[in-house]
C-alpha positions, 0 to 999 in steps of 0.5 A: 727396406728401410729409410735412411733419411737424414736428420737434420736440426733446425738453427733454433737447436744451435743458439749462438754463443753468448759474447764474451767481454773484452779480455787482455792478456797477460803481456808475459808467463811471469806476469800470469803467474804472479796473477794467480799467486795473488788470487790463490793468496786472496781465497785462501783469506777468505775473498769472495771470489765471484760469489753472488751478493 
């Protein structure tokens, strides 16, 4: 007959998550979508982005 013991994990299998910065959000869906437009205008000029230096 087999074992049907339990697995289980030590905490160090699940790291706690990095935090993340303090973020703001858009006050509004207009707001947000001209964000992007801006963004997506920039790379296609050719703006770096988030590229490492």
């Amino acid at each position: 007959m087999a074992s049907t013991a339990r697995m289980t994990r030590s905490p160090q299998a699940f790291p706690t998550p990095a935090r993340a910065p303090a973020t703001t959000p858009f006050r509004s869906a207009e707001e947000a979508w001209l964000w992007t437009m801006a963004a997506l205008v920039a790379r296609r000029d050719g703006a770096p982005g988030c590229a490492p230096e």
